[in-house]
C-alpha positions in Angstrom: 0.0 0.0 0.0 1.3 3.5 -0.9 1.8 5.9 2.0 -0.4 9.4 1.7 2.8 11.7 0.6 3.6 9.1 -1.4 0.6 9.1 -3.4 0.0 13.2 -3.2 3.3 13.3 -4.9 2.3 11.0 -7.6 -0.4 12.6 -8.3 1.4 16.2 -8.2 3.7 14.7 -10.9 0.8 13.6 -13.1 -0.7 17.5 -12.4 2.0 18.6 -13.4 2.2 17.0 -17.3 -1.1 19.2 -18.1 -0.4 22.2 -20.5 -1.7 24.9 -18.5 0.4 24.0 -15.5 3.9 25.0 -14.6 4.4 23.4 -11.4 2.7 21.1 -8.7 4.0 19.9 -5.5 3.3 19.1 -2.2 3.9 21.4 0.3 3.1 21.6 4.4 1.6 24.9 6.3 0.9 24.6 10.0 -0.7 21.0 10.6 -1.9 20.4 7.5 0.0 18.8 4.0 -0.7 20.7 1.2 -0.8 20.5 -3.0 0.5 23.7 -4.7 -0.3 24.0 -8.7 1.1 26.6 -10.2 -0.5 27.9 -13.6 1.6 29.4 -16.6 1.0 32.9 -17.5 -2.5 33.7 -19.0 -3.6 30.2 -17.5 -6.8 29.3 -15.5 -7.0 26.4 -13.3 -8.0 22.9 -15.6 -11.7 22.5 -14.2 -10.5 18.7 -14.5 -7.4 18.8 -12.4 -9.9 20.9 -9.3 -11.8 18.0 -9.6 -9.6 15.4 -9.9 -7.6 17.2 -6.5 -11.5 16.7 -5.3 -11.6 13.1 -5.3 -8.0 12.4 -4.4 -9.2 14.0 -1.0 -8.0 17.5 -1.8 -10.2 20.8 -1.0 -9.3 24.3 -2.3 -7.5 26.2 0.7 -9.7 29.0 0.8 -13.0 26.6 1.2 -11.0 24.8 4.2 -10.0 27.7 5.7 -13.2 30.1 5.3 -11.0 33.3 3.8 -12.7 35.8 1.7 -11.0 35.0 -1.3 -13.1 34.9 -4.6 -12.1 31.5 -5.8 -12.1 28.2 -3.8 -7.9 27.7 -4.0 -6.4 31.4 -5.3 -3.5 31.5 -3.7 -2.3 34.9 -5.5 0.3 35.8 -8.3 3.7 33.8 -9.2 5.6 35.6 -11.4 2.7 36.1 -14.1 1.3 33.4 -13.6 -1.4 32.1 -10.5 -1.0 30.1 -7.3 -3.6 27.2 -6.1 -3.5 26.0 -3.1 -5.3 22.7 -1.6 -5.8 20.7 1.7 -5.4 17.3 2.5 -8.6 16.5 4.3 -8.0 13.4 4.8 -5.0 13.9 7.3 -5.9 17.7 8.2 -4.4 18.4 11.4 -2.2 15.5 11.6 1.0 17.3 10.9 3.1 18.5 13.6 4.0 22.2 12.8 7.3 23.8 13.3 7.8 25.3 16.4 11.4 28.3 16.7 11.7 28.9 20.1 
């Protein structure tokens, strides 16, 4: 059986072959494990990868979290292109966070 980060970062590398897509990773913020997809310039977010994201487990950041953003994952500008963040709901809150004393 294939670990969680295991399969997020399969599926990040799979993202990341679309056209409109010039990154994807996994990332981590606070407790929770995260998928970052970064669209090329002039890009919008493939309706098919939010909803594949969506059955791998995978809410847009800004739905999780309740902000006022206009879009359920917006994460803001990179470069000239757009940032899209999403939560792992299946292990939300499991993830220790970094503590600097």
């Amino acid at each position: 059986m294939v670990d969680r980060a295991t399969e997020l970062r399969q599926l990040t590398d799979q993202i990341a072959d679309y056209d409109a897509i010039d990154d994807a990773f996994v990332a981590k913020s606070f407790t929770d494990q995260l998928v970052v997809v970064d669209c090329k310039a002039g890009e919008t977010l493939p309706a098919a990868i939010t909803e594949r994201l969506h059955d791998h487990g995978l809410d847009g950041a800004n739905d999780v979290y309740a902000t006022t953003e206009g879009d359920q994952s917006s994460a803001g500008a990179v470069g000239e292109g757009t940032r899209h963040q999403f939560v792992d709901t299946e292990t939300r809150g499991d993830h220790q966070s970094y503590v600097v004393d």
